[in-house]
VEXDREN-2710 file (C-alpha; in Angstrom, 1 decimal):
% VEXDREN-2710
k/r/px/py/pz
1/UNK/0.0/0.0/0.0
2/UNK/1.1/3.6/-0.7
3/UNK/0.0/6.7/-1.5
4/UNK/1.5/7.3/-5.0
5/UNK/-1.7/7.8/-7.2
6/UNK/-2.9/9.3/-10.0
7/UNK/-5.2/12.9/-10.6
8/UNK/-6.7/14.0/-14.0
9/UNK/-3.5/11.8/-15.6
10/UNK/-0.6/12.9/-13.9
11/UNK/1.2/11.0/-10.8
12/UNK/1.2/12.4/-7.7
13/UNK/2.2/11.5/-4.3
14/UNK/-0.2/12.2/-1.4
15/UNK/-1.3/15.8/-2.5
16/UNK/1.4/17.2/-4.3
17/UNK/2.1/16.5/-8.4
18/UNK/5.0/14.6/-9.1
19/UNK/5.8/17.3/-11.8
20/UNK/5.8/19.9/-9.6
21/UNK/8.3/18.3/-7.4
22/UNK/10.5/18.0/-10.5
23/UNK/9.8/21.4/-11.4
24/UNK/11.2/22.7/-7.9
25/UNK/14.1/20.4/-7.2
26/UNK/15.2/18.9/-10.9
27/UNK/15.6/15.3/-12.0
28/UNK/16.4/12.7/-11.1
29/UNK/14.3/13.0/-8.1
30/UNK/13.9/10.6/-5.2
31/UNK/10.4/11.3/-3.6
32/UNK/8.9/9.7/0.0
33/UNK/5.6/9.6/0.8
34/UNK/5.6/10.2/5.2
35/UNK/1.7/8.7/5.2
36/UNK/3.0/5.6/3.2
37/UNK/6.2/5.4/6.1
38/UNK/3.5/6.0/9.0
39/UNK/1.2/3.5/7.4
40/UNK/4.1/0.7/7.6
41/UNK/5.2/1.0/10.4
42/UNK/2.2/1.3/12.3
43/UNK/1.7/-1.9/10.8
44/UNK/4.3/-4.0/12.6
45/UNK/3.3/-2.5/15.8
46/UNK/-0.4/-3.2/15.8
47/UNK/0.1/-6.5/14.8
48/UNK/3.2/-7.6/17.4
49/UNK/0.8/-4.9/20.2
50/UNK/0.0/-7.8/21.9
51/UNK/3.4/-9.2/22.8
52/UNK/6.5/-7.1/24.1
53/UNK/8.5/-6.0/21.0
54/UNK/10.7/-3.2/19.4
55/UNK/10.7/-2.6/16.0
56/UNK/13.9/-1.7/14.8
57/UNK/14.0/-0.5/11.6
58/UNK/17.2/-1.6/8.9
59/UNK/18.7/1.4/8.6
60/UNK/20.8/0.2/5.6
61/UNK/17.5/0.3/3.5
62/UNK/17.6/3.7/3.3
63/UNK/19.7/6.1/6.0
64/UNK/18.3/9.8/5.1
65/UNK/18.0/11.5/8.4
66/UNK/14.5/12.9/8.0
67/UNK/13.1/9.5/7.5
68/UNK/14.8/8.2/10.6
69/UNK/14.1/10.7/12.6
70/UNK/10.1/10.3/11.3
71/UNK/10.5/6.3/12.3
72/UNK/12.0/7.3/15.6
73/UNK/9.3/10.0/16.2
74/UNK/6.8/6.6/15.8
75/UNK/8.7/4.6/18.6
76/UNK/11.2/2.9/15.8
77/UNK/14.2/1.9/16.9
78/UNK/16.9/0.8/15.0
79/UNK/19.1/-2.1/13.7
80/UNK/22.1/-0.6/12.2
81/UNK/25.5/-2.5/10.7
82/UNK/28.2/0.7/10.7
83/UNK/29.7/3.3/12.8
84/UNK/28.0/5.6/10.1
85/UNK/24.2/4.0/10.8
86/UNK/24.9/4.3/14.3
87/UNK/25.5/7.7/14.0
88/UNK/23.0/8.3/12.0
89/UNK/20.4/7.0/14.2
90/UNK/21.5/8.5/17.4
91/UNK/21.8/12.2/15.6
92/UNK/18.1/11.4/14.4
93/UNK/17.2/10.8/17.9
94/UNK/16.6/7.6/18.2
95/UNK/17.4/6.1/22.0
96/UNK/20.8/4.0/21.7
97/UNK/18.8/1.6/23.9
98/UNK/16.6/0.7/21.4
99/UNK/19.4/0.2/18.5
100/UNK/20.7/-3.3/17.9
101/UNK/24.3/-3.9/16.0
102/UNK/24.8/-6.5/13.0
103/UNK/27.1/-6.7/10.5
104/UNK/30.0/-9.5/10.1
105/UNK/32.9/-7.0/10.2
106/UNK/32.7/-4.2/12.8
107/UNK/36.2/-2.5/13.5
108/UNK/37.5/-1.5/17.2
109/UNK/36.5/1.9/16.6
110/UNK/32.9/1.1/15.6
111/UNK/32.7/-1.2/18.5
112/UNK/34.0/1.2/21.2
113/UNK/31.7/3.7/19.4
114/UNK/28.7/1.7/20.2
115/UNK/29.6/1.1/23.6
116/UNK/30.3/4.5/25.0
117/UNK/26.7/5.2/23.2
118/UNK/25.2/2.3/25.1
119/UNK/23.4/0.5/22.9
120/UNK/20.9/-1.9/23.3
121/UNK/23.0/-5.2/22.1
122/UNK/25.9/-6.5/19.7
123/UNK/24.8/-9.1/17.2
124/UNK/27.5/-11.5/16.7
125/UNK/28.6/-13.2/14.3
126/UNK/32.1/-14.6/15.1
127/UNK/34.3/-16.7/17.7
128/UNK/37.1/-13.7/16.9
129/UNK/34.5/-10.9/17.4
130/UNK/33.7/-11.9/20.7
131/UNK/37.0/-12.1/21.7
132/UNK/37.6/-8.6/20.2
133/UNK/34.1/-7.5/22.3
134/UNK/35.2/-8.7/25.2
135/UNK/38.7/-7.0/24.7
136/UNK/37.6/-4.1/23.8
137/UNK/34.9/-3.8/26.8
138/UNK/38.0/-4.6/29.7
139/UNK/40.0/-1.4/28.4
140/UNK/36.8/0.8/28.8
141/UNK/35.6/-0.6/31.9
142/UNK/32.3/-1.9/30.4
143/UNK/30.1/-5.5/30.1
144/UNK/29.1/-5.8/26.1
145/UNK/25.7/-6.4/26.1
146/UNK/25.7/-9.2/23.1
147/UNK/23.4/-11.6/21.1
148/UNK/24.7/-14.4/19.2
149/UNK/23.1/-14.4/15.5
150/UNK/22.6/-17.6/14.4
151/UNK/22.7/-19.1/11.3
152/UNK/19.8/-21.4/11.5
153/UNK/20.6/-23.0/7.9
154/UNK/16.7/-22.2/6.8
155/UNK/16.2/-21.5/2.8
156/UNK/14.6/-18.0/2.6
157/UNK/13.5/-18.5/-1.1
158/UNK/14.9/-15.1/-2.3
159/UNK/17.6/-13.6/-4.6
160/UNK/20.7/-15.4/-3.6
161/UNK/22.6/-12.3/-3.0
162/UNK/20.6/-11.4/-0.5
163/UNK/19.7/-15.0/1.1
164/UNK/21.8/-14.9/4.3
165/UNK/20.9/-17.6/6.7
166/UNK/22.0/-20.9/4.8
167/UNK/25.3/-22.6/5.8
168/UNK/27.2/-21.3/2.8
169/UNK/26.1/-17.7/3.8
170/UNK/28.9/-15.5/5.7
171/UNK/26.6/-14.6/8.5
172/UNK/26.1/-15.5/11.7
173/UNK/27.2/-18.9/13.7
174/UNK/25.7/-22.7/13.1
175/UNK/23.0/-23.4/15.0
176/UNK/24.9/-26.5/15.9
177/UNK/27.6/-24.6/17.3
178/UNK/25.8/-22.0/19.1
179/UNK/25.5/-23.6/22.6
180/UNK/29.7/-24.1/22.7
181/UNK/29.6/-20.3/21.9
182/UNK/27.2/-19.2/24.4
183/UNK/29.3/-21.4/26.7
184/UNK/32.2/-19.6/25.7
185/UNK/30.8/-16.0/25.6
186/UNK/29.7/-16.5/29.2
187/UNK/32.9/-17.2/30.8
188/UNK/34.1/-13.8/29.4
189/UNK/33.8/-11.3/32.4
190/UNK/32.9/-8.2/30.1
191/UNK/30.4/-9.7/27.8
192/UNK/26.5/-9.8/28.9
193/UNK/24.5/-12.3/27.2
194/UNK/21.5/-10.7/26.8
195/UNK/20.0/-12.3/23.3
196/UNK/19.8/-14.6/20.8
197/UNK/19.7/-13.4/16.7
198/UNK/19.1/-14.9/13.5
199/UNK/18.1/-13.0/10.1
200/UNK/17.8/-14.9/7.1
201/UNK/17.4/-12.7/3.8
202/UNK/15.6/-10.0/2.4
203/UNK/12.7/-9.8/0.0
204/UNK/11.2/-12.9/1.2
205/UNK/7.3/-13.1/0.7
206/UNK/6.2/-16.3/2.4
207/UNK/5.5/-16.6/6.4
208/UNK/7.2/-20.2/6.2
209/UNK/10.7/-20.0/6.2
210/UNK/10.3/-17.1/8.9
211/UNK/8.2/-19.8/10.9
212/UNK/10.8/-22.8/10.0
213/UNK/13.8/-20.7/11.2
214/UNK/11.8/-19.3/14.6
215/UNK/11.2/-22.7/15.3
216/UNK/14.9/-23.9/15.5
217/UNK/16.4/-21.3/17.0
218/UNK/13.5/-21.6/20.1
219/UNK/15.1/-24.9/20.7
220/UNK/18.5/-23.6/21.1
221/UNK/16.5/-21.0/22.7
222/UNK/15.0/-23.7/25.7
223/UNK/18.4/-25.3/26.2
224/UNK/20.1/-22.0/26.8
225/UNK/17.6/-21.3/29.7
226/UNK/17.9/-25.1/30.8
227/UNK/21.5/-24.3/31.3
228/UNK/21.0/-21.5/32.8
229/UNK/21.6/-19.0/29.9
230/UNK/19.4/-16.4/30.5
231/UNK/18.1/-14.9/27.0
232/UNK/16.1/-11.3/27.6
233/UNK/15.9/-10.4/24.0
234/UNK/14.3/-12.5/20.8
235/UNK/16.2/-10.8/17.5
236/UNK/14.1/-12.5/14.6
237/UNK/15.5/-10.2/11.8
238/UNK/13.8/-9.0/9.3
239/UNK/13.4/-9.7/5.7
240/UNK/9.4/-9.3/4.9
241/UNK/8.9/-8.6/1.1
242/UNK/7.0/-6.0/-0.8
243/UNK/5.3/-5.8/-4.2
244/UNK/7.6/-4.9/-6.9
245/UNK/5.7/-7.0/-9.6
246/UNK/3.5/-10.1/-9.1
247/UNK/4.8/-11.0/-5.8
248/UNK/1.7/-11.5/-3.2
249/UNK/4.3/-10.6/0.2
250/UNK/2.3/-11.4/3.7
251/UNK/1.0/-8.5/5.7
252/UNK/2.9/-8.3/9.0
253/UNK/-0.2/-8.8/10.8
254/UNK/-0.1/-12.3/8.9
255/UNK/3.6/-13.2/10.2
256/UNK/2.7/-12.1/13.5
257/UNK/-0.2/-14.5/14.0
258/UNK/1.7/-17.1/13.3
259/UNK/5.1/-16.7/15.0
260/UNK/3.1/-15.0/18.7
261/UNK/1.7/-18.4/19.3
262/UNK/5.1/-19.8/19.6
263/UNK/6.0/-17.3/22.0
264/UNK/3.9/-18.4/24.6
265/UNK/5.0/-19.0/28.1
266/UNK/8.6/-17.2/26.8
267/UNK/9.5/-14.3/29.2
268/UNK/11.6/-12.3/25.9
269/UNK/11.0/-9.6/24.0
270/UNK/10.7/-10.1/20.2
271/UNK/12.7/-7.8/18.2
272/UNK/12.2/-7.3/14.2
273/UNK/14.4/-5.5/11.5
274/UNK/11.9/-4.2/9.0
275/UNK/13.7/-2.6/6.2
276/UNK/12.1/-2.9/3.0
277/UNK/8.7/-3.4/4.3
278/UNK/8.8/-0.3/6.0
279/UNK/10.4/2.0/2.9
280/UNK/10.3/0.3/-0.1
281/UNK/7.0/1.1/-1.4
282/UNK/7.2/4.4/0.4
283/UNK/9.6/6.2/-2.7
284/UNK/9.8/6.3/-6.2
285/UNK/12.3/7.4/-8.1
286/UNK/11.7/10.3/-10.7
287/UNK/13.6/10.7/-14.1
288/UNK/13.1/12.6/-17.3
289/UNK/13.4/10.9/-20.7
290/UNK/16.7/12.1/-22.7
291/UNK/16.5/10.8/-25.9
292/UNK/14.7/7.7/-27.9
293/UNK/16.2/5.8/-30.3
294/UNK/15.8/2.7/-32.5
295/UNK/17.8/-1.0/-31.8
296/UNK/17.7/-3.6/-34.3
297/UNK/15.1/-5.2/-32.0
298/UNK/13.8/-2.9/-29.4
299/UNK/13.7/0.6/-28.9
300/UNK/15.9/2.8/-26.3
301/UNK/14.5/5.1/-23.5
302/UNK/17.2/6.8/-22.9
303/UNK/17.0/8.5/-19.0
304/UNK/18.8/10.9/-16.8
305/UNK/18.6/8.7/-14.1
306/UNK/20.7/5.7/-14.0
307/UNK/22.5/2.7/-12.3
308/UNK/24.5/5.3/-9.7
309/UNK/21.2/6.2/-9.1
310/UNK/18.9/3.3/-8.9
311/UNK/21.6/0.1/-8.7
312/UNK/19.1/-2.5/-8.3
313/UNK/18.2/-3.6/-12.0
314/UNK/22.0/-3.7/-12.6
315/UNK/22.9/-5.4/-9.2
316/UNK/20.1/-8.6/-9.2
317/UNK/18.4/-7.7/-12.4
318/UNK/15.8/-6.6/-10.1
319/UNK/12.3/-5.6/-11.8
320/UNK/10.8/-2.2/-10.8
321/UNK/7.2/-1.2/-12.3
322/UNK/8.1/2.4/-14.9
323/UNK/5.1/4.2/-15.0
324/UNK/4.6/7.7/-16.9
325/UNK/3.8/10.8/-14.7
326/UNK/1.4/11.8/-16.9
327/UNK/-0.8/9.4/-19.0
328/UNK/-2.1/9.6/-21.9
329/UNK/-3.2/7.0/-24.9
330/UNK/-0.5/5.9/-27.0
331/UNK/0.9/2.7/-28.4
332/UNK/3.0/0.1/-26.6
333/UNK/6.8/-0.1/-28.0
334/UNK/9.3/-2.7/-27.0
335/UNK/12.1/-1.2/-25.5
336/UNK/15.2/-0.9/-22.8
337/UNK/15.6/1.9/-20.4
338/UNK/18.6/3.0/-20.3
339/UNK/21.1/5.6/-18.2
340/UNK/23.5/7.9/-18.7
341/UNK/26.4/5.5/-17.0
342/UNK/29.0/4.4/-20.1
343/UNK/28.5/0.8/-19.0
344/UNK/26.4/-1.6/-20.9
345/UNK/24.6/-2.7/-17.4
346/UNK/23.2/0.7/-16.8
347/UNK/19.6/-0.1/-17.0
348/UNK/16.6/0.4/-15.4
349/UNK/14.3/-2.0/-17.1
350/UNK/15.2/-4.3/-20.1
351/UNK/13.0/-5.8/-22.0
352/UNK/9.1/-4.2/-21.0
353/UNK/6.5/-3.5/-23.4
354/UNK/5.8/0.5/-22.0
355/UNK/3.9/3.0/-23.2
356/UNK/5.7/5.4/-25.5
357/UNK/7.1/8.3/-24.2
358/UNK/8.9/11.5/-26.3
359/UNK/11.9/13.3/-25.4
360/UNK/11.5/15.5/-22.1
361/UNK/8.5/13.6/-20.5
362/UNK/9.2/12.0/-16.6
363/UNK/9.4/8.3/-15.8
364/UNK/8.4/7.1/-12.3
365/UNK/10.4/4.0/-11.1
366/UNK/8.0/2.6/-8.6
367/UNK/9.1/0.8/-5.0
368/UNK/12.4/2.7/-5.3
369/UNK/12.4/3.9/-1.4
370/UNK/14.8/0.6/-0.4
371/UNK/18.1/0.0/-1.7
372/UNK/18.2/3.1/-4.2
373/UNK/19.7/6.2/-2.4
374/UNK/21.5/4.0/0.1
375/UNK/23.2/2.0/-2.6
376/UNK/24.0/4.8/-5.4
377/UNK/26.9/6.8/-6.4
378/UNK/29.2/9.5/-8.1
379/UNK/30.1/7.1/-10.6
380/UNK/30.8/9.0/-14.2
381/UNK/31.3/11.9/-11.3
382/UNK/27.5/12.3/-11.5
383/UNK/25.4/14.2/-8.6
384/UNK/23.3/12.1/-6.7
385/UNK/19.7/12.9/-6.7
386/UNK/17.9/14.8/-4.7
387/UNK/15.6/13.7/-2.1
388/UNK/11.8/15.1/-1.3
389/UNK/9.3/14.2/1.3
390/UNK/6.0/14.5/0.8
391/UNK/3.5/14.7/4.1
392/UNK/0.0/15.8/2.7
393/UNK/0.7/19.4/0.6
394/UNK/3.9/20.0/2.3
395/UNK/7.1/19.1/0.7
396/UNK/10.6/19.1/2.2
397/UNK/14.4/18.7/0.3
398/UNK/15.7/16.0/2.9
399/UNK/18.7/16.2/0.6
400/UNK/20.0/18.4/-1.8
401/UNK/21.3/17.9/-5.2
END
């Protein structure tokens, strides 16, 4: 659901026209909708009310201050996997004690970072990293307060770039080896084992392999507290899909009613990392046609906006919808749209039978909040787009040109 629709023919997102937005801060133009972001994550916490939770949102789906610090405003915390994230989310005022720390490589300076802030845990993912922890935490006089993130070796069914809890992933620890490392991480005088983690991809648009991976790790879960391993925190992970095409993705309310029942009788509080779910259908991405031209078997859109822009197509072939900003009746053509970028893989769709569209007329690249700004560029020495939200007729530049 979001809140991208058309008036009279021409695109606009909550109450303002898409073309006015270009008008006022160029192209290419990233533009959030702050109903669409209120809308999702309002979502996760009606439907995990019932149960003690935090949501904290993936910060590396898209970091722009004024969207964190909208999230935060709404009780988000936030999962973060840099020194940069972290700092992010604390300048946007969200409570270090509500920000969980992932990531397989965190350096001594990001880790002493995060524990003068005094975050809420450590998510770890390695033997050495704990050491390093634990190290680290003696010289400043402080107990780490960690989670171990388990690799519970569950297919997600997703992209397999972005699959992350099977045992040829680089994340987290086998479940079968989890109990020696809790063993382990215990006997370290400045570590606090406060949690257990496990994430295990992104885009992922059934409940079961969310369901399949709870289940294991609540074993491991049971025999911690049998031996005495006190777990205060449930880190599920994210990973909930959206609509970019066909795809039907579960509501979270849908998840929830089937992962709460599990929880029963379990004195923890569940932690999710929604990302995508939260953003992704809450921007599109804005760009003005250059040039057309004829292929020998297609035909060329030819776009300001490209793959340092919007990396996705170009990184998993990902589809996004293209709509026109303004409509109108004309013929179908077969065709490619294509960047600016002087690589053959700049594209934005290849392929797509789209409506056609003259010189100087605007694109919309739809479900472009997630992974598009966070993962572009000044390759070619290009600017980075812009960035716009949109919360009923007001309009803000989050981020210039």
């Amino acid at each position: 659901m979001h809140y991208f629709k058309y008036k009279n023919s021409t695109l606009y997102a909550e109450e303002v026209s898409v073309p006015f937005l270009v008008e006022k801060y160029g192209s290419p133009l990233y533009v959030y909708s702050a109903r669409t972001l209120r809308r999702h994550i309002n979502a996760y916490s009606q439907a995990l009310k019932s149960i003690p939770h935090i949501v904290c949102y993936a910060v590396k789906a898209n970091s722009n201050a004024a969207i964190l610090g909208l999230l935060g405003s709404l009780g988000a915390g936030a999962d973060v996997v840099s020194g940069g994230e972290l700092y992010r989310a604390l300048k946007a005022g969200i409570p270090a004690k509500k920000i969980v720390y992932a990531g397989v490589g965190k350096t001594d300076e990001e880790i002493e970072y995060a524990l003068k802030k005094g975050i809420l845990m450590f998510n770890i993912e390695s033997l050495q990293e704990m050491e390093n922890i634990n190290r680290i935490a003696e010289r400043l006089g402080k107990r780490a307060p960690i989670a171990l993130r388990i690799n519970p070796d569950i297919d997600p069914e997703t992209h397999p770039y972005i699959s992350t809890g099977l045992k040829k992933n680089k994340f987290g620890i086998p479940i079968e080896m989890a109990l020696e490392f809790y063993s382990k991480a215990q006997k370290m005088k400045n570590l606090k084992i406060v949690g257990i983690h496990k994430h295990i991809g992104s885009q992922i648009t059934k409940v079961t392999p969310f369901v399949d991976a709870l289940e294991r790790v609540l074993i491991l879960l049971d025999r911690l507290n049998e031996e005495g391993i006190r777990i205060k925190y449930l880190d599920m992970g994210g990973g909930l899909g959206i609509q970019y095409n066909d795809e039907e993705p579960p509501h979270p309310r849908e998840l929830a009613r089937k992962i709460i029942p599990l929880l029963k009788g379990r004195d923890v509080t569940l932690i999710v990392e929604p990302g995508r779910s939260i953003v992704g259908n809450a921007g599109v991405f804005i760009t003005r046609v250059l040039y057309t031209k004829d292929g020998a078997d297609r035909k060329f859109i030819i776009v300001d906006g490209g793959m340092n822009d919007l990396l996705r197509p170009s990184l998993y072939n990902a589809y996004h919808n293209i709509i026109p900003v303004r409509k109108k009746r004309t013929k179908k053509v077969f065709a490619d749209v294509v960047g600016p970028i002087c690589e053959s893989g700049d594209f934005l769709a290849r392929g797509r039978q789209l409506p056609s569209v003259q010189r100087g007329e605007l694109l919309a690249v739809m479900s472009a909040g997630a992974y598009g700004f966070s993962m572009s560029s000044n390759y070619n020495s290009r600017p980075r787009p812009a960035e716009v939200l949109v919360d009923g007729k007001k309009h803000y530049l989050i981020r210039k040109r």
